[in-house]
Every structure is written in structure tokens, then in C-alpha cells.
N, C-alpha and C positions, 0 to 999 in steps of 0.2 A: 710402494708401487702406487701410481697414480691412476684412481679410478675413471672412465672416461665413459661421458653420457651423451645419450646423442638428443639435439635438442628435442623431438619431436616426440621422445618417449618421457619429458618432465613432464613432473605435475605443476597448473601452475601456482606461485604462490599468494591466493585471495584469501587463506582464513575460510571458517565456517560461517563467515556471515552473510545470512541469506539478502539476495538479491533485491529483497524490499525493503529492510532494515536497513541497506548499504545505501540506497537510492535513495529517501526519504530520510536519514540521517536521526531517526528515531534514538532515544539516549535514555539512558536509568533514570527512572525518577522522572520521566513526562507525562505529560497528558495528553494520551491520542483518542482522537477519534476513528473508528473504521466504520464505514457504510459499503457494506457488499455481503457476496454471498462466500466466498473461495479460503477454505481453511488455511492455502496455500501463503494466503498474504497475513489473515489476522492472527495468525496464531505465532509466527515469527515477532511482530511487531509485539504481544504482549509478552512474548518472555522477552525480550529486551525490554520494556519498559518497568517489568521486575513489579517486584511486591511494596518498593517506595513509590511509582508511577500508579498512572491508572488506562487502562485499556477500555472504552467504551466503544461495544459493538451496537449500530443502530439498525433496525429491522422490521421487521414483520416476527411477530413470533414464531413462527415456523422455522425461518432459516436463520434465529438467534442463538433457538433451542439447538440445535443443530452444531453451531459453533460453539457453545457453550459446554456440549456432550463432549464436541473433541476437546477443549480447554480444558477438563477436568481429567480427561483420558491421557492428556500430556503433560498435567501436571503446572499448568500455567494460569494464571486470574486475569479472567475476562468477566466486565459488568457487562449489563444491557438491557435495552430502553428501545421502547417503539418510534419514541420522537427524540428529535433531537433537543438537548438544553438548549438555555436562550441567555446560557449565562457568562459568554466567553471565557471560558475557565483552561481552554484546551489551546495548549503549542501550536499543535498539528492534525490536520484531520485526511483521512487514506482515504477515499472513494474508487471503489473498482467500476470501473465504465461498464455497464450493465444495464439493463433494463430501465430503470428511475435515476442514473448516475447522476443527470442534471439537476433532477430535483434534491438529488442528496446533496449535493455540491450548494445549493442555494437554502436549503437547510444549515449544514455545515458551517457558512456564513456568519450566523447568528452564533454559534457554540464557539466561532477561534477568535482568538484575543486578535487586537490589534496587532499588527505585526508576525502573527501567527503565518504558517501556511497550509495550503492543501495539495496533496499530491494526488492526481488521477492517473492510473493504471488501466490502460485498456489492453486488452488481448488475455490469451493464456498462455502461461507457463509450461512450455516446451523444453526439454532438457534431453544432451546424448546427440552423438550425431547423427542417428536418421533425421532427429527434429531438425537440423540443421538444414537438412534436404527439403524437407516437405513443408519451407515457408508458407504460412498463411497470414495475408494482410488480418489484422483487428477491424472488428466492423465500425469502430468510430475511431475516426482520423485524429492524430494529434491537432490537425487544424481547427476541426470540427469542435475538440475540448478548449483549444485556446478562445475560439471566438465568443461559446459557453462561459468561458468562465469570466471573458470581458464585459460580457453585457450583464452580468449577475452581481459586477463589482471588487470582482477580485483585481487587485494589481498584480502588472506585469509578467502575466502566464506566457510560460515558456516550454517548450520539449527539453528535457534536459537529459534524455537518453536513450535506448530501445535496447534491448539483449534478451535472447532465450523468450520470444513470442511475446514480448510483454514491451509496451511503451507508457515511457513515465512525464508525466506534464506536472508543472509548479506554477503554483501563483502564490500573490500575496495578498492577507487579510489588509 
């Protein structure tokens, strides 16, 4: 007997893999950098980057320590440093559009390789369909980051998505 589903009640098929990991294309054995504040985004990004990778959160000591409580509470290795390195050692660096997001972004700069990228994240993470309902614009515009990250010297920043309250922008080291 042939079982019969109606579309609307599938799950659909994305995998466990969170939405900032998927976006930024984070991989085993990288070298990220994250500058923000939201457990949401850094603490995906380092257990993908595993125990061959490295995960450097950059901060204020307060909201390091903070992320670093919850990395150990989930079981995942995250470093962290008030400034950023100057040693381009790093793939990719995540900045969450927040308060100093530009000055992280132009810190940042110095710490990713040539050819590296950086990914800016503005908004929050919204999930479920009330959130679906009650869109709220991010207070910094995709445009706003693209023009930021032009004049700081990144190549070719681009929007290269938006889903569940969060917009994702790319450039190049």
C-alpha cells in the first residue's frame, strides 16, 4: 500500500546544519575569526571548525567570557583575544553587525589572508512562524555594510542572502 503525503505537512530536507555555518561555508580544520556578541552564530561556527580548526572569538572581556562559559558548556573550543591578530592566518572572519561591527570589520582586515573572506551578519535570528509574521527590518542595511566594507578595502561585498531575521554580506580580503 502506497503511503501518500501531503506536501505541506514535509519536513523540509536542509540537514542540521545551522544557518551560519551553511551561509559562510565554514569547513573542518579552518581558521575563523568571530567578532560579536550572539552565542547563536559563534558557537555553530566552532564546532564545525572542530578540534583540527581554530575558532578565535574577538571582544571585550566581558562578552568573550560569556561565549567562552557557553563553549565549554556545549562542549566545543573556542580561543579568545581582545584585539585582533595582525598575522593573516585566518580563511574567514564572521562579524555580527552590532554596535563596533565596522571597526571589527577593519580590524578583521589585518587578521584574513589574502584571498580570505569576511561574512557580516546583521539582524537576529528569528525561527517558527510567528517570526515569520512579525518581520523586523536589521538596523544596518545590507547597503550600509556593502559601502563599509568598500571603503575599508575589502573586495567585491556582496548580499548573498537573507533568511529567518538575519542578512548575510561577503567580501573579499
Amino acid at each position: 500500500m502506497m503511503e501518500m503525503r501531503l506536501p505541506f505537512l514535509r519536513k523540509a530536507i536542509t540537514g542540521d546544519v545551522p544557518l551560519v555555518v551553511s551561509m559562510s561555508g565554514a569547513r573542518l580544520g579552518d581558521a575563523v575569526l568571530f567578532a560579536g556578541r550572539s552565542t547563536s552564530l559563534a558557537l555553530p561556527l566552532a564546532a564545525r571548525t572542530g578540534l583540527s580548526g581554530r575558532c578565535l572569538v574577538v571582544g571585550e572581556a566581558e562578552s568573550t567570557a560569556l561565549l567562552e562559559a557557553a563553549a565549554t558548556r556545549e562542549g566545543v573550543l573556542i580561543e579568545t583575544a581582545e584585539r585582533f591578530p595582525a598575522d593573516r592566518s585566518f580563511e574567514l572572519a564572521v562579524v555580527e553587525a552590532s554596535a563596533e561591527w565596522a571597526a571589527a570589520a577593519a580590524g578583521a582586515r589585518e587578521a584574513v589572508r589574502d584571498g580570505g573572506r569576511i561574512i557580516v551578519v546583521a539582524g537576529s535570528l528569528r525561527e517558527g512562524w510567528l517570526a515569520r509574521l512579525s518581520a523586523r527590518p536589521s538596523e544596518t542595511s545590507a547597503d550600509a555594510i556593502i559601502e563599509t566594507l568598500s571603503k575599508q578595502g575589502w573586495r567585491r561585498p556582496r548580499q548573498i542572502g537573507a533568511r529567518d531575521g538575519l542578512v548575510f554580506v561577503e567580501a573579499f580580503a
